[in-house]
N, C-alpha and C positions, 0 to 999 in steps of 0.2 A: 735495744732501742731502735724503735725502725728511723725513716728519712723523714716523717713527718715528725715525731718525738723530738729528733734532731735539732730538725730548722725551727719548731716553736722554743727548744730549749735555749739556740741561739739568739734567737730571737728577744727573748728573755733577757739572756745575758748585754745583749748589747740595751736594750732598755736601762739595766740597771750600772753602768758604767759611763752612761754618757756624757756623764759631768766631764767627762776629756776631753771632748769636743771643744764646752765652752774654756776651759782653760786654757787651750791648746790656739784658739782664735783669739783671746783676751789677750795672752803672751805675743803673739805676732803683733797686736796691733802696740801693746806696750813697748816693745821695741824696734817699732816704725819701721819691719820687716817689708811689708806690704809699700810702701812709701817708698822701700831703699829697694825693690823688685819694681816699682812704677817707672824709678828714675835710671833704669838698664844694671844695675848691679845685679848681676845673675848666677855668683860662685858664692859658697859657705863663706868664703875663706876673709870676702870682699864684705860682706854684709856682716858676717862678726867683725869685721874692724871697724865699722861704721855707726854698732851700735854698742860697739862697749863691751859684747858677747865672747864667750868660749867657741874657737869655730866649730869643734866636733858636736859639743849639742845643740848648736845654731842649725848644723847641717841635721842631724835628728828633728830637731823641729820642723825643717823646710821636709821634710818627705812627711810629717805629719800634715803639714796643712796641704801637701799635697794631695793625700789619701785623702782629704777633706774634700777635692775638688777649691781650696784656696788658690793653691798655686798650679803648679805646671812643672816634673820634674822631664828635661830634656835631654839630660846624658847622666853620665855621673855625679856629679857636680856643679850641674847646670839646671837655673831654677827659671822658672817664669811668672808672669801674675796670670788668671784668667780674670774672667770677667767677674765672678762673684766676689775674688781677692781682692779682684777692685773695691769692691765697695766697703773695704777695710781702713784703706786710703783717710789719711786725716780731715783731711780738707777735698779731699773729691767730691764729684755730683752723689748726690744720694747718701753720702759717708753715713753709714751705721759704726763707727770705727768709738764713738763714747758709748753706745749702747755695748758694745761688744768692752768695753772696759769697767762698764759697771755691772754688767753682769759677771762678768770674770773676778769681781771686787767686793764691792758690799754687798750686793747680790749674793753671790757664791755663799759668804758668810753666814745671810741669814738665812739660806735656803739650809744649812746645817743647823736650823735649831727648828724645823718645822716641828716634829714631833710635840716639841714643847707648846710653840703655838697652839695646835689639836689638840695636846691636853687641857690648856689655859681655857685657852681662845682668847688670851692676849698678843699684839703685834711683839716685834724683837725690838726693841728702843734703840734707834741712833740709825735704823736703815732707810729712812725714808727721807732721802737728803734734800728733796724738793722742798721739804718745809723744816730744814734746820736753820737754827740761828746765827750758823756761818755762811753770811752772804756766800763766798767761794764757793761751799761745796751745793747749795741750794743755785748757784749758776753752771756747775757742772753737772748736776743732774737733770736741770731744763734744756742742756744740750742736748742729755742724751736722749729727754724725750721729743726733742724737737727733731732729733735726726727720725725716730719712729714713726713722729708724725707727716712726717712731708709725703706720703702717699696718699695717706687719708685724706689732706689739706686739699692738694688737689683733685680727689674726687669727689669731696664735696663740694669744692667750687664748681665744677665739672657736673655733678651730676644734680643738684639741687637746683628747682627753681626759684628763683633770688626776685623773680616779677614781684610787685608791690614793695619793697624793701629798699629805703633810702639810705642806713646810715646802722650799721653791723658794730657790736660789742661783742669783742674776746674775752669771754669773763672767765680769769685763771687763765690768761692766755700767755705764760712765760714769757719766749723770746719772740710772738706774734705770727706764729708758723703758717697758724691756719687762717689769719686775718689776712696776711699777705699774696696768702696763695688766692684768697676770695678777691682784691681788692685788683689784683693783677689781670683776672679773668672775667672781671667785672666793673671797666672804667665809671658807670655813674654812681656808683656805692661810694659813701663814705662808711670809717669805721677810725676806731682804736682800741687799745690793748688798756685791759684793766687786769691790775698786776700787782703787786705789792711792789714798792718804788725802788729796793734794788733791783729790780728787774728793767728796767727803761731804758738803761744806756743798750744793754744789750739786743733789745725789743725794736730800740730805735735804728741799733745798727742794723738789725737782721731788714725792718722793713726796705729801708735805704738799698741794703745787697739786693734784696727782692724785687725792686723797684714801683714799690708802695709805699713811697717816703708820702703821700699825702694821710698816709694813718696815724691817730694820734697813740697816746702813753694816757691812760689815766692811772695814777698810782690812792690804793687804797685794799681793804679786805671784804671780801663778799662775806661773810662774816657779820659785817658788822652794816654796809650796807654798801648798794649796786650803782653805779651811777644811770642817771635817769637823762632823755634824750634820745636812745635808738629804739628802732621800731623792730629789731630782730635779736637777740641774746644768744651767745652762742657760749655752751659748757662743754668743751673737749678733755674727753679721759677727767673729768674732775669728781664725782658722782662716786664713781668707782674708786674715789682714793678713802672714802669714811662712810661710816655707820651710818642707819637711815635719821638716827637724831641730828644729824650735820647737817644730812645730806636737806632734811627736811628746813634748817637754815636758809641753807644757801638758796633754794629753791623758792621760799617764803619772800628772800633778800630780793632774788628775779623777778617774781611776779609781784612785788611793789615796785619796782623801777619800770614795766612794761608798759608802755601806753595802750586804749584798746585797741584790739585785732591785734596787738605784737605780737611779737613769734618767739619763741623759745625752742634752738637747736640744741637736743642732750644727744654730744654725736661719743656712743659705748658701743661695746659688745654684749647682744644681748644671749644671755644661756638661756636653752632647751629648756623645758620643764623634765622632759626625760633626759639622762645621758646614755650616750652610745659611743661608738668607738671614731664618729666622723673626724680623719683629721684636719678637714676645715674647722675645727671649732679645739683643739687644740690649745691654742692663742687664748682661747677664753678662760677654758679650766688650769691651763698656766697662770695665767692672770692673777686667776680668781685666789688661789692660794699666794701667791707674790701679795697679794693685796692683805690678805689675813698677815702676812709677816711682815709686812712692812708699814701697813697705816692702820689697820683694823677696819679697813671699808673692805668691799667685795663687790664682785661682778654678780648681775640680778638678771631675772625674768622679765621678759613684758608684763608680767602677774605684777611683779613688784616694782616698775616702774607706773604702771597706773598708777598703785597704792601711795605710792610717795606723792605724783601728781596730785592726787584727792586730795593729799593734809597739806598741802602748800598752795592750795587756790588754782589749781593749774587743771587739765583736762587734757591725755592725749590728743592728737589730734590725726595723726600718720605715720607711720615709718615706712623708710625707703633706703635701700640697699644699698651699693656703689660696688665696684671691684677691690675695695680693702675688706679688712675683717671686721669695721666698724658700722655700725647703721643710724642713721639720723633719725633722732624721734623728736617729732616735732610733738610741745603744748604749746595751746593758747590758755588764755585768762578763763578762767570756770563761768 
């Protein structure tokens, strides 16, 4: 085996083991390692007593996530946070520290029944916690996507122009991530959050922390129908959570609530017609299978975004890019 046989064979291998990774930052974050490193505890010995842990595989663990680039090992037994460890942090700026627990969690789970799904092509029942019947875990999962979202949020307030648009609907907008970010960077906008109704306290808090307390809560299901009143409709990551007969619902539910000229933002990742190995696009075909296991929706083509637009009265109109991995596609009324 020569050096290139070698490095592609490692290469290989480290592909096919990397579920360590996620378990390995899932585990730190679950025992607030990152937190007890934020707030100067910097020995195994301190951080196992802190969290309840054995110190010897606390101290095992901290050289993992150091190898991660999580933390920072400075002697023997001396740990640090860096900057990406940061963002493990519970309650830090930016915190991905629910997404890094749900995928360590239910996640992980149902990524071990894939197979099953490819053969079916049915979802894994009980992973898609954003729409279970247990208020708690349906608001622990809109955490996690709220912490995912807060990049996007702000580069669609940021990058979108928002001229002509008085009064912004978050439809499916959980804890109001991206209403907030819009309403913040955008003083003459009004908006609120349309949400099914345990979602409000939360939605209400989150604007309030954001300081977009002038955003309201409408509590109801796009489903069944949209509220009427704003002149811009915004569906973040929603699209992608079900099949095109949902999806073509939801979209039917939009384009009766829009008044003329309104605007419908559907802000997704859109896949390639071909795939190739870009790992900017990554994120999508991760996605796209996440999405088969867990709701039965899927990540689509501009091809099959027109197509839904046609049967729901809608017309592409634009898309436009930003610095996340998400792109705004704007319809109007056909």
């Amino acid at each position: 085996m020569d050096d290139t046989q070698l490095a592609v064979r490692n290469q290989v291998i480290e592909l096919i083991s990397a579920c360590w990774q996620t378990q390995v930052a899932g585990v730190g974050v679950e025992l607030g390692i990152f937190d007890l490193l934020d707030a100067g505890k910097t020995d195994s010995a301190s951080i196992a007593a802190a969290c309840g842990a054995a110190q010897g595989p606390v101290r095992r663990l901290l050289r993992a996530l150091c190898s991660l680039g999580l933390a920072e090992q400075k002697g023997t037994d001396s740990f640090a946070l860096t900057p990406q460890g940061a963002l493990l942090r519970q309650e830090g700026e930016g915190s991905l520290a629910a997404l890094a627990r749900t995928w360590a969690g239910s996640r992980f789970t149902a990524w071990s029944k894939l197979g099953e799904s490819v053969r079916t092509g049915e979802r894994i029942p009980g992973h898609f916690l954003s729409a279970s019947p247990d208020p708690a875990l349906g608001i622990a999962a809109s955490k996690a996507q709220a912490d995912r979202t807060r990049l996007a949020a702000a580069e669609i307030a940021r990058s979108y122009d928002f001229s002509g648009v008085d009064r912004v609907l978050d439809v499916g907008g959980g804890h109001g991530t991206v209403l907030a970010a819009i309403l913040k960077a955008h003083a003459n906008l009004e908006g609120a959050v349309f949400e099914l109704p345990h979602h409000e306290p939360q939605a209400r808090a989150m604007l309030d922390a954001e300081g977009a307390s002038r955003g309201g809560f409408i509590g109801g299901s796009f489903f069944e129908k949209v509220a009427d009143g704003y002149d811009c409709l915004i569906l973040k990551s929603i699209l992608h959570d079900w099949p095109d007969e949902e999806c073509r619902t939801i979209l039917r539910a939009c384009a009766a609530a829009m008044p003329p000229g309104g605007r419908l933002l559907v802000v997704e990742q859109i896949l390639p017609e071909i795939a190739d190995t870009d790992p900017e696009l990554h994120s999508a075909w991760r996605t796209d299978l996440t999405m088969l296991l867990s709701t039965g929706g899927l990540e689509r083509t501009e091809a099959e975004f027109v197509a839904l637009f046609a049967d729901s009265g809608l017309v592409l109109h634009e898309i436009s890019a930003n610095r996340s991995e998400f792109f705004v596609i704007e319809a109007r009324l056909a």
